[in-house]
N, C-alpha and C positions, 0 to 999 in steps of 0.2 A: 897481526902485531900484538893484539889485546890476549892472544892466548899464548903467544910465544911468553910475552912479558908474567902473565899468572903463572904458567910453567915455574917459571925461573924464580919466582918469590917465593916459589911454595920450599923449593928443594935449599932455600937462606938456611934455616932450622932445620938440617937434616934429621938429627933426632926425634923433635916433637912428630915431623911429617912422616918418618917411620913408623913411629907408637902409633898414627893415625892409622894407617893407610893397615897396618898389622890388623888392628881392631875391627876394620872394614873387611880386611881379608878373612879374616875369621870370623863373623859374623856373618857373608855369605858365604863360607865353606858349611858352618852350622845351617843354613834354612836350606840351601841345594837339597844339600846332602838328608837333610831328614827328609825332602819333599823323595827325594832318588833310593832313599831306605823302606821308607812307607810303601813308594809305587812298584818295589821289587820284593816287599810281602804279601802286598797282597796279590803279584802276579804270583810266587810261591806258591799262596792260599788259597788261592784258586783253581789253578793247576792240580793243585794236590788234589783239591777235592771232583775236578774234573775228571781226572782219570783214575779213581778211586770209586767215586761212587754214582755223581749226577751224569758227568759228559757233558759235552762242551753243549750241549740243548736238546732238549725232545719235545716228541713228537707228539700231540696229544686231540682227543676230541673238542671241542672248546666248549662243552658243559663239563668238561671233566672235572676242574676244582669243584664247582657246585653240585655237579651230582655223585663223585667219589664216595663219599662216605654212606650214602643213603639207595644209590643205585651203582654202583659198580660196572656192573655189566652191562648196565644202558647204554654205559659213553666208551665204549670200545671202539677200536679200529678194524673195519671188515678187509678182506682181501690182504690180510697183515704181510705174509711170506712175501709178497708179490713187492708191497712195499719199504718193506726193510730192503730187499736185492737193490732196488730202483736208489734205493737213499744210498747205499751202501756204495752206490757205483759214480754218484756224485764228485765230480773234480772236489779235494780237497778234506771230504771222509775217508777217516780210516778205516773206521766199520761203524756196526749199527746191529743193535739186536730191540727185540720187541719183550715185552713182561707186560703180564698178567696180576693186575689187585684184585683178590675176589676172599670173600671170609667165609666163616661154617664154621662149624663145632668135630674136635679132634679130640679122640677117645684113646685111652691105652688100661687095659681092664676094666675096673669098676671109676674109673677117677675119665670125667670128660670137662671140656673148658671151651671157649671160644676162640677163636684166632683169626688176624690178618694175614694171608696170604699173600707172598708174592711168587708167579711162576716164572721161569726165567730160558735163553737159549743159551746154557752154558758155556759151547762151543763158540758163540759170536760172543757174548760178552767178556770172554777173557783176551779178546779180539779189541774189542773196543775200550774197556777200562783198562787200560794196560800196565797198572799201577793196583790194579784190585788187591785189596789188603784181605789176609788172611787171618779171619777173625774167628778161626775154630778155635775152641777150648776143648773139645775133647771127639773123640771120632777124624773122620775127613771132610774135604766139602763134599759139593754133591756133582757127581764124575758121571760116563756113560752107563752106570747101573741103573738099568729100569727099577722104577718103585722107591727111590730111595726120596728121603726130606732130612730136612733140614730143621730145626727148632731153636728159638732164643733160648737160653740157658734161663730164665725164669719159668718160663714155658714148660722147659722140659722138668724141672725142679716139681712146679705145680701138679705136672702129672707125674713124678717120681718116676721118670723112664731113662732109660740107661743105654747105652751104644746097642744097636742090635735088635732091639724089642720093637714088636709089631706097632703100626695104630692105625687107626681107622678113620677116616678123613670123609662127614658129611658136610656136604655145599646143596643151596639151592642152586637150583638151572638156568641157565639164560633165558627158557620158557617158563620158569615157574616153580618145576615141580622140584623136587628131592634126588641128590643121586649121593652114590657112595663109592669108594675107594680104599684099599688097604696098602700100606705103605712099611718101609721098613728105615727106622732112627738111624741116620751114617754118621750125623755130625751135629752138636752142640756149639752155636754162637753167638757170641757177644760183641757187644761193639755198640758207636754213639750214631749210627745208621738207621737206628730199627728200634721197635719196643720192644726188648726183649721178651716181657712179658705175654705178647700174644704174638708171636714172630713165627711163623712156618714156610719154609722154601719147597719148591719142587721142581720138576720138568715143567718146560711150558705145555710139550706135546701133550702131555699126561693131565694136565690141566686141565688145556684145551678138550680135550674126551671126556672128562669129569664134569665138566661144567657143559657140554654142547654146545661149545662156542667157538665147531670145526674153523681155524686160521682168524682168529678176533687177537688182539690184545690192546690191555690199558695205555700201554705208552711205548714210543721210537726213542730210545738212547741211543745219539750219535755222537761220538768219539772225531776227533782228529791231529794233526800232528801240527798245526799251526795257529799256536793261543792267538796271534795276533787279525787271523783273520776268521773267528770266529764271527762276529757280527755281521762281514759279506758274507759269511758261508750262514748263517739264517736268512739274509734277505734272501739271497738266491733257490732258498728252500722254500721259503713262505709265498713267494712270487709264483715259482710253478705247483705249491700247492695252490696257491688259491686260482689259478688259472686254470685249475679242472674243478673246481666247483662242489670242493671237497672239507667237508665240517673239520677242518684242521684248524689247531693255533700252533704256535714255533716259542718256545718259551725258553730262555737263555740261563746260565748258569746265575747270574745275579740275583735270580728270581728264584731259580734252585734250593739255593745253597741260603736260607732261614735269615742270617744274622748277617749275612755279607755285605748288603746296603749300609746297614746301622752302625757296622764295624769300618768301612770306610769313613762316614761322615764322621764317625770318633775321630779319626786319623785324621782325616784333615782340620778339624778343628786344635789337636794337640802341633798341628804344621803351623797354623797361622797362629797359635797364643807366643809359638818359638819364637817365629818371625816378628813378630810384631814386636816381643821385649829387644832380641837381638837389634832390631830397627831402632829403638827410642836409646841403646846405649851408642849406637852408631852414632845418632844423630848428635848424644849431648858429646860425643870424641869431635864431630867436625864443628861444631859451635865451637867448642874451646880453642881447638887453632885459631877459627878464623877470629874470635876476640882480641884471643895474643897476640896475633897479627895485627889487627890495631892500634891496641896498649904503643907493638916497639915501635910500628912505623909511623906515627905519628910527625913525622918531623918529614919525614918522605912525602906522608899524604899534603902535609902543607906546601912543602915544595912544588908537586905536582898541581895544586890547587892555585897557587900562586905564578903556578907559566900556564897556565889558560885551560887547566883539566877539567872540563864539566862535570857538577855530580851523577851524573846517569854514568858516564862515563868512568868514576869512581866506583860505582856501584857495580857496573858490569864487572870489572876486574876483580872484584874480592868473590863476588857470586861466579865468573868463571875459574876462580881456584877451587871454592867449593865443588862443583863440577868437574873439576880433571883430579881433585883426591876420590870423589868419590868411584866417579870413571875407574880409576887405575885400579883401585882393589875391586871394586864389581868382576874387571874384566879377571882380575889375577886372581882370582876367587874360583871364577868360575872356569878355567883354565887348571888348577888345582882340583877343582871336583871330578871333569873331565878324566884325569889325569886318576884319581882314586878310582873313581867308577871303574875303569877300565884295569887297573888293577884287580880290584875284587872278582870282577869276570874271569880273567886268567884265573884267579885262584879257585873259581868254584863257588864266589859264593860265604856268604855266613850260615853253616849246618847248626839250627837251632834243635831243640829236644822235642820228640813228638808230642803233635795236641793231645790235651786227654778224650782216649778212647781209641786211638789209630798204634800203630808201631812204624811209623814213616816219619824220619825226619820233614822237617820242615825247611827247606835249603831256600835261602833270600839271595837272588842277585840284585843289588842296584842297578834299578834301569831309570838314564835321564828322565827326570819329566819336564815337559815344554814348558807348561805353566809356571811351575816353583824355579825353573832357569831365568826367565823371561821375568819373576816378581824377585830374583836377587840379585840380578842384574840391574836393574830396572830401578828399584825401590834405593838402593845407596845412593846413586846418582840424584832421584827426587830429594831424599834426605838431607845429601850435601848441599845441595842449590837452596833450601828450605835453609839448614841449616847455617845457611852463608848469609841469609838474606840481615838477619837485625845487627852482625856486623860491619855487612855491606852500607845498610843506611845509616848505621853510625857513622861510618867515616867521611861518606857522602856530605854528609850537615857539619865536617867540622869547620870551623873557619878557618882560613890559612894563616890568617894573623895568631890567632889564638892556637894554632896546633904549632905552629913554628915556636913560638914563645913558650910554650908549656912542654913542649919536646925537650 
C-alpha cells in the first residue's frame, strides 16, 4: 500500500519527476559506461600487446628476473623442444615458442659494440603472436635463411652497417669459455619493444650452437585464442609444472607488460572521481524533489497526520519515493548501457590511433563490468533513500494543526 501510494505521489509533478529521474538516467549511463569503456581498453591493451609481443604468459626459470642480467644462461630451460611440444599441445594453447637472452660483442670491420641478444623460433612464433608487428625499417625480418640477424636501428647506425654486410657475433659459453660466429645484416628494426641501441636477433638453433646450450632457452611464450581464460590456462600450467618438480614460475601478461598495473589503477581512480561527482549531483536532483514535495504537500501531510498517520509511517513514504525515483533511473540506466554496449559490439568497436611505437590500431570494445554495473545501479538507489531522508524527517515533525493552518 505504502509503495503503491509513493508511486503515485511521485508521478503528481510530472515534469520536476522527469528532470529527475533524466539526471539519474544520465548520471549512471555516464559511470557504466566509463566503468564498460575502461574495461574494453584495457582488454584492447592487452590483447594488443599479447599477441604482438609478451603472449598471453611465459614460461621461465624462477631465478630468472634475478639472475637475467648478470647470468643469463644460468637460468635457462634444459630439455626446451621437448617442452615447448608438451605446452604447445595443451587444451587451450595456440602455440608456444622458446627464446634465448644471451649478450657478447658484435663487430662489423673496425667499429665493434656490445649487444643484447635475443634468439628466437621464427617458425612457432609467428604461430603464436599472431598480431606480430612488422617493425623492419629497412632490409626483411629474419626468414629460413641460415646466418642471417637482425639489429636495432641504433645498433646498426653505431656500427654504420648497411643491409647485406657481414659481422661477426662473439658470446661467452654456457661453460665459460669464448666462441664465435659470423652472420649476415637482413633487417634493421625499430620499435618500443627492445633497445634499440643494443638489439640483435638471430635463429635460436644457431644460438643454441654458438652458445653450447644444445636445446636450453630463456623463456616459454604461450599464445592462445581465449583472453578470457588466460588465468585458468596458467593455473593449469603452473599445476603440472610444479607437480614434476621443475625450477619453473608461470608469469602472466600483467606482469609483462611494465606499466599495465599502474595504468589500470589510473583508470580506475579517473572511474570513481566520475562516479562520485556524477553521485553528489544525483543526490542534490533527489533532495530537491523530495523538499518540494514537502513545501506543496503540506496541507496533505497534515491531513494524513490528523486521521492517525504515524511519523515513521510519514517518514517511510517520502524515503520510499526516494527509492522508487532512484530505482527507476538505476534500472533504465542500466538497460540503456546494456542496450549501447551491445551496439558498439555490432559495430566493431572504437578503432583508436596506434600507441607510440606499434602501426596497430588500438580497437576498444565496451565490455560490461560487474562491479561499475552493480556500483550504478546500487549507488542511485542509496543516494535517493539518503537523499529523501532530511525531507522525510521534516514532514514527520510537522504538526497537523500547524501544517493544516499554514498550508
Amino acid at each position: 500500500m505504502l509503495l503503491v501510494l509513493a508511486y503515485k505521489n511521485l508521478w503528481r509533478n510530472l515534469r520536476r519527476t522527469m528532470l529527475t529521474e533524466i539526471s539519474i538516467i544520465f548520471g549512471v549511463v555516464v559511470i557504466i559506461s566509463t566503468g564498460n569503456f575502461i574495461n574494453g581498453m584495457q582488454r584492447g591493451w592487452a590483447q594488443l600487446e599479447i599477441n604482438s609481443n609478451t603472449g598471453a604468459f611465459q614460461i621461465e626459470h624462477r631465478d630468472y628476473k634475478d639472475l637475467n642480467k648478470s647470468e643469463p644462461l644460468k637460468v635457462t630451460l634444459g630439455n626446451s623442444a621437448e617442452l615447448v611440444e608438451r605446452v604447445s599441445k595443451m587444451p587451450g594453447v595456440r602455440a608456444a615458442f622458446g627464446k634465448l637472452n644471451f649478450s657478447g660483442m658484435v663487430s662489423s670491420g673496425l667499429k665493434s659494440t656490445f649487444f643484447d641478444g635475443i634468439a628466437i623460433d621464427v617458425d612457432r612464433l609467428r604461430h603464436t603472436l599472431n598480431r606480430q608487428e612488422d617493425l623492419i625499417v629497412a632490409g626483411k625480418s629474419l626468414d629460413a635463411t641460415p646466418g642471417g640477424v637482425v639489429l636495432g636501428a641504433d645498433l646498426a647506425a653505431t656500427l654504420d652497417i648497411k643491409i647485406g654486410d657481414p659481422v661477426t657475433i662473439v658470446v661467452r659459453t654456457f661453460h665459460g669459455g669464448l666462441n664465435l660466429t659470423y652472420g649476415t645484416l637482413v633487417g634493421i628494426k625499430n620499435g618500443r619493444h627492445f633497445p634499440s641501441s643494443t638489439y640483435l636477433e638471430m635463429h635460436l638453433d644457431e644460438a643454441q650452437k654458438l652458445l653450447r646450450v644444445t636445446d636450453r632457452v630463456s623463456q616459454i611464450v604461450v599464445g592462445t585464442d581465449d583472453f578470457d581464460s588466460i588465468p585458468a590456462l596458467m593455473a593449469r600450467t603452473d599445476v603440472q609444472l610444479r607437480s614434476e618438480e621443475t625450477p619453473f614460475v608461470v608469469r602472466g601478461y600483467p606482469e609483462l607488460i611494465p606499466i599495465f598495473s599502474r595504468a589500470i589503477a589510473s583508470f580506475k581512480v579517473i572511474t570513481r572521481v566520475v562516479g562520485f561527482v556524477l553521485l553528489i549531483l544525483v543526490g542534490g536532483g533527489i533532495g530537491n524533489v523530495m523538499a518540494m514535495a514537502v513545501m506543496e504537500r503540506k496541507r496533505e501531510i497534515g491531513t494524513m497526520r490528523a486521521l492517525g498517520m504515524e511519523k515513521n509511517q510519514v517518514r517511510r513514504l517520502f524515503l520510499t519515493e526516494g527509492f522508487i525515483v532512484g530505482g527507476i533511473g538505476a534500472v533504465a540506466g542500466l538497460l540503456i548501457v546494456m542496450a549501447l554496449t551491445h551496439v558498439f559490439a555490432i559495430m566493431g568497436g572504437v578503432h583508436l590511433p596506434p600507441p607510440p611505437g606499434t602501426s596497430q590500431n588500438l580497437v576498444i570494445i565496451p565490455q560490461m563490468d560487474l562491479m561499475m554495473s552493480v556500483f550504478g545501479v546500487i549507488m542511485p538507489i542509496i543516494v535517493g533513500v539518503l537523499a529523501a531522508w532530511w525531507p522525510a524527517s521534516t514532514s514527520a515533525n510537522l504538526s497537523p494543526v500547524a501544517a493544516l493552518s499554514e498550508a
